[in-house]
C-alpha positions in Angstrom: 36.2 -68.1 -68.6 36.6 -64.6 -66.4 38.6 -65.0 -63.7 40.5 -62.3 -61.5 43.5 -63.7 -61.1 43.2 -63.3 -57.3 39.9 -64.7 -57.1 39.5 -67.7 -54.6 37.1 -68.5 -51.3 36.5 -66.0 -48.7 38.5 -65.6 -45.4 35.3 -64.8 -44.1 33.2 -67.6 -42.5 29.2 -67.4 -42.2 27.3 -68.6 -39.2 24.1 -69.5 -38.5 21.1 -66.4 -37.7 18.3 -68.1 -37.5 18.0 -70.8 -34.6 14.1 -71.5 -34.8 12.7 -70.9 -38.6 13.6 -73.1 -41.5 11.9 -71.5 -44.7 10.3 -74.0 -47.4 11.5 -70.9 -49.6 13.1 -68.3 -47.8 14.0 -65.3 -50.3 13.6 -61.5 -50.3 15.9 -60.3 -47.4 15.6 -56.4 -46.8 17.2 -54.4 -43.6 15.2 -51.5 -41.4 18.1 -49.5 -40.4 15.0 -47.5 -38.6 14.0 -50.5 -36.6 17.4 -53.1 -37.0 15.8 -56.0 -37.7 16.2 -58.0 -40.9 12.7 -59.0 -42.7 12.7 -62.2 -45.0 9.3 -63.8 -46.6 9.2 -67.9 -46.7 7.2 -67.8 -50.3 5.7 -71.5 -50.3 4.0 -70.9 -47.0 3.4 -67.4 -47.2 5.3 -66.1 -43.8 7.0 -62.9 -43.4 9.7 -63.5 -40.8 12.1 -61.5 -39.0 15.0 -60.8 -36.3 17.7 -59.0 -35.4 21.1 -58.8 -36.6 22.1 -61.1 -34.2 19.2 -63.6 -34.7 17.3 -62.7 -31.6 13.6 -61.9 -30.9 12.6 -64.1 -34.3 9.1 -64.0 -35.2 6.7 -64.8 -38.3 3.2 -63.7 -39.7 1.2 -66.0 -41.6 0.3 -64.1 -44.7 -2.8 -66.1 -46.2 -1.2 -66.4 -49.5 2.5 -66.8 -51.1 4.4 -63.7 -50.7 7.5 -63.1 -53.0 8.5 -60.5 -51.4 8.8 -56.7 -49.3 10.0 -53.6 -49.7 9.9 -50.7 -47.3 7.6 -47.9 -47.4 9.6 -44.2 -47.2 6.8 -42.7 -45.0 4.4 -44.9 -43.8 4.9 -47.7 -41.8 5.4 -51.2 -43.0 6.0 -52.9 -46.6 4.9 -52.6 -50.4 4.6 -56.5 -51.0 4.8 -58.6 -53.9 1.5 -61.2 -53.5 0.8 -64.3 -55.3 -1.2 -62.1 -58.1 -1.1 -58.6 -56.8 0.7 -55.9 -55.1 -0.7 -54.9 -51.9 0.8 -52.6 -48.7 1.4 -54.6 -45.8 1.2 -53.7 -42.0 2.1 -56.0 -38.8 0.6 -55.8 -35.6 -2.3 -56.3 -37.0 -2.1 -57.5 -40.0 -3.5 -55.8 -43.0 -3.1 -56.1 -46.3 -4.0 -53.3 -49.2 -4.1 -54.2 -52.9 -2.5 -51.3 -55.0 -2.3 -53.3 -58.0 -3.2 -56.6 -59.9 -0.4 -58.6 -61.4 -1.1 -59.8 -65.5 -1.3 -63.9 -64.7 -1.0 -66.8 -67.0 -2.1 -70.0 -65.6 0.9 -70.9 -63.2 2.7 -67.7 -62.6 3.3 -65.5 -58.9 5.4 -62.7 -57.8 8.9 -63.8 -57.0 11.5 -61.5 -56.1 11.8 -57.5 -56.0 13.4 -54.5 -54.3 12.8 -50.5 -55.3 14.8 -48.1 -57.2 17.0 -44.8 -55.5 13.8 -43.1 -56.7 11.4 -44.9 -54.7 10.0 -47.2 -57.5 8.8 -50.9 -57.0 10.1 -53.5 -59.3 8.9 -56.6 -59.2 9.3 -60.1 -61.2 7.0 -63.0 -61.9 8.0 -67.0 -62.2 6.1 -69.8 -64.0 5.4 -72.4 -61.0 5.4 -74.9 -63.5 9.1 -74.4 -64.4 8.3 -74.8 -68.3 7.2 -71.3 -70.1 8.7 -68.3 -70.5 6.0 -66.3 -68.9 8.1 -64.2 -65.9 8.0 -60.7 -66.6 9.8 -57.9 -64.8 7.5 -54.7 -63.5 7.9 -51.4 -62.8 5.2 -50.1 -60.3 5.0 -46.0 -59.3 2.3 -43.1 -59.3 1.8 -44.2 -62.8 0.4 -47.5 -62.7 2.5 -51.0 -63.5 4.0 -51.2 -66.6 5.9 -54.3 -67.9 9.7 -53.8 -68.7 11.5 -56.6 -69.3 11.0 -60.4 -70.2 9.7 -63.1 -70.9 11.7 -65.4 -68.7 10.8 -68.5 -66.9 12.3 -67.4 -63.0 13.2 -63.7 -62.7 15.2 -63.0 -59.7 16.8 -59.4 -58.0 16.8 -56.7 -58.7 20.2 -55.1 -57.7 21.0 -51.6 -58.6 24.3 -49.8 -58.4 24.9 -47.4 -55.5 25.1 -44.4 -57.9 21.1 -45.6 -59.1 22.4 -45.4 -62.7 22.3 -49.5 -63.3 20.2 -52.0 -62.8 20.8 -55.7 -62.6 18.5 -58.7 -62.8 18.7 -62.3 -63.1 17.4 -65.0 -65.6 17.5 -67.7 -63.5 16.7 -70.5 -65.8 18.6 -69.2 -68.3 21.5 -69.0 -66.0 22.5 -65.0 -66.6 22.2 -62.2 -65.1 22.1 -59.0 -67.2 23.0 -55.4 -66.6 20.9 -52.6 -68.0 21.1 -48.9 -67.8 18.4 -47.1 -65.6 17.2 -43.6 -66.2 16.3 -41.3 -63.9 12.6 -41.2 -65.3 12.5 -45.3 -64.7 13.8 -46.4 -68.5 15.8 -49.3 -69.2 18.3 -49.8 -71.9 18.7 -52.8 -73.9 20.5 -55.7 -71.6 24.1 -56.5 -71.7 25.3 -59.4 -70.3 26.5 -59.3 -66.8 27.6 -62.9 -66.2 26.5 -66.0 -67.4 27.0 -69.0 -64.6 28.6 -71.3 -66.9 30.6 -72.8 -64.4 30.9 -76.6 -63.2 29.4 -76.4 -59.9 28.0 -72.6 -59.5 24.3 -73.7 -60.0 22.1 -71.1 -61.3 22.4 -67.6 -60.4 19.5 -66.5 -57.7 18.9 -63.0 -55.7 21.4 -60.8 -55.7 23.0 -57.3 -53.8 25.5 -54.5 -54.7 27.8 -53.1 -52.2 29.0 -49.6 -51.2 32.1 -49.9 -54.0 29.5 -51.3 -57.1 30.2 -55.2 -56.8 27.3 -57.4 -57.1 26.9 -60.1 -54.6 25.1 -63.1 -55.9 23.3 -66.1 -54.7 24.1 -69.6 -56.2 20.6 -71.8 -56.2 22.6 -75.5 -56.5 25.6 -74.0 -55.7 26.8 -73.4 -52.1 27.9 -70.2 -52.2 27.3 -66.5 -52.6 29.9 -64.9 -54.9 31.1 -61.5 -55.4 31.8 -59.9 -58.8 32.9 -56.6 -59.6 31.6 -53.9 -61.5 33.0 -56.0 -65.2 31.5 -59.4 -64.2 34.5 -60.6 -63.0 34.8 -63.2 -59.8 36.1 -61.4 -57.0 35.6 -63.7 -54.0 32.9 -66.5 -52.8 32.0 -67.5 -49.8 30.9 -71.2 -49.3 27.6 -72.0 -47.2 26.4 -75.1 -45.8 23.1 -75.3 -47.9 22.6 -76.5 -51.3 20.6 -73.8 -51.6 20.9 -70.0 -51.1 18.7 -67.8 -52.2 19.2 -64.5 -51.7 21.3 -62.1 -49.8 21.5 -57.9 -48.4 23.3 -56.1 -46.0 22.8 -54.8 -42.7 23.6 -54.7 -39.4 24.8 -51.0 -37.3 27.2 -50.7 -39.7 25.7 -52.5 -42.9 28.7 -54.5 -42.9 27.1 -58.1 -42.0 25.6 -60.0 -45.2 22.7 -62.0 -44.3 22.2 -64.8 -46.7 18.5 -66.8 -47.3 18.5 -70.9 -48.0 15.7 -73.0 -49.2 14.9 -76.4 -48.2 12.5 -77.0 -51.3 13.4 -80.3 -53.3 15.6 -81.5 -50.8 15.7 -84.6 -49.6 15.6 -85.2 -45.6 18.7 -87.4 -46.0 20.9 -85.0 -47.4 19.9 -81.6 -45.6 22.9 -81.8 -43.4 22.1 -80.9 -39.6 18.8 -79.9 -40.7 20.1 -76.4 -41.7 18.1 -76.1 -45.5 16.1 -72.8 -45.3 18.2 -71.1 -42.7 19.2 -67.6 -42.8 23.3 -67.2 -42.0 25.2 -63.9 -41.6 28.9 -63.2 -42.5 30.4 -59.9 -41.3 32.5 -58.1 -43.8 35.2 -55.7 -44.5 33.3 -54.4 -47.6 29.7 -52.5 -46.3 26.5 -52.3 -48.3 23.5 -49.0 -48.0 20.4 -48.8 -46.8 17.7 -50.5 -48.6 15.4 -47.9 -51.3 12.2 -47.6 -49.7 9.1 -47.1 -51.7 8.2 -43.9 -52.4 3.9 -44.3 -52.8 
């Protein structure tokens, strides 16, 4: 068991962001320092929602289809999205929707989570709805086409990358571990070592996932209650207890990318025990540790 010796729960308390919108699956969170509002997709009904970092002026757009996730385009206005079987660019106001690429499918598999690279890339991971086969594959997606890099997995979650671009973090989420792999500047990966494994009484199973400005990695616990922070080893830091079952995912953001806003899903829970109705809320705990902007994609 690793442990920091001064490990233990956050001083820091969240609150609740989102007074209206209560996501089936809410996952993907990603900050527009341009515009300061916070983006977040709701996968199971296929919304894209958003506010501002103080939960004002919420709003959602009805997608058509399940929507893993959104990443920011570098220059041109709104998102590279990950669709239920493609990858498509994605404007608001109106709404259209591009395909750029089509996602390899077994019978039962979507896009799940994603975020892009330092160097503008878009990777993306697929999840096997059925919750039985290993058929969740991570992508890289540039000028060059979409090219399968790691896998297979049952759920893949993140990715996170370190603020220096130079590692890349993702999650097997079944398999309850999150790995760490070198990234190369031409998009490579090294073989994965592991990161953590949550092999904890009580942590649940390790979800999406963030680094901060000093290289810890910020991770969601799915069953858990709580987003944890590790440092640059693996090793617990700090957690911060949530009152969901369920978080999902989390970034920073905020004027001064100190606030870490946290997704929650309401999937699988029963009514009874979804205390004050707050399953698939988004919360926001302000920091003394800041994150960066998010890596917009470069196509």
């Amino acid at each position: 068991m690793r442990v920091a010796p001064h490990a233990g729960r956050s001083r820091h308390t969240p609150r609740l962001l989102t007074r209206a919108s209560r996501a089936v699956l809410g996952e993907g969170p990603v900050w527009d320092e341009r515009a300061q509002i916070l983006y977040w997709v709701d996968i199971e009904r296929g919304e894209l929602h958003h506010c501002r970092a103080d939960g004002s002026a919420e709003s959602s757009w009805p997608i058509g289809q399940k929507i893993g996730c959104v990443a920011l385009r570098a220059d041109q206005p709104g998102f590279i999205a990950g669709l239920e079987c493609s990858l498509a660019y994605l404007t608001l106001n109106p709404l259209t929707m591009t395909p750029v690429a089509q996602v390899p499918q077994s019978a039962h598999t979507r896009c799940n989570d994603g975020k892009c690279d330092a160097q503008g890339r878009f990777w993306v991971g697929t999840y096997d709805q059925s919750n039985s086969e290993a058929t969740g594959w991570f992508y890289r997606f540039d000028a060059r086409g979409l090219v399968s890099m790691l896998g297979p997995y049952v759920c893949t979650n993140g990715p996170a990358f370190a603020p220096d671009g130079r590692i890349m973090y993702c999650v097997d989420s079944y398999g309850k571990t999150v790995y760490r792999h070198d990234l190369t500047p031409a998009g490579d990966l090294s073989e994965g070592r592991i990161f953590r494994r949550f092999d904890q009484p009580g942590w649940g199973f390790p979800d999406g996932l963030t680094c901060d400005a000093d290289g810890c990695v910020w991770i969601a616990h799915w069953g858990g209650s709580r987003v944890s922070r590790f440092d640059p080893a693996g090793e617990l830091i700090e957690f911060i207890e949530l009152p969901v079952a369920q978080p999902t995912s989390c970034t920073f953001g905020g004027a001064d990318f100190k606030r870490l806003f946290v997704t929650s899903a309401a999937s699988g829970i029963d009514p009874g025990a979804n205390t004050g109705g707050l399953a698939g809320a988004v919360f926001a705990v302000d920091l003394d540790v800041g994150g960066l902007p998010a890596a917009r994609f470069g196509g």
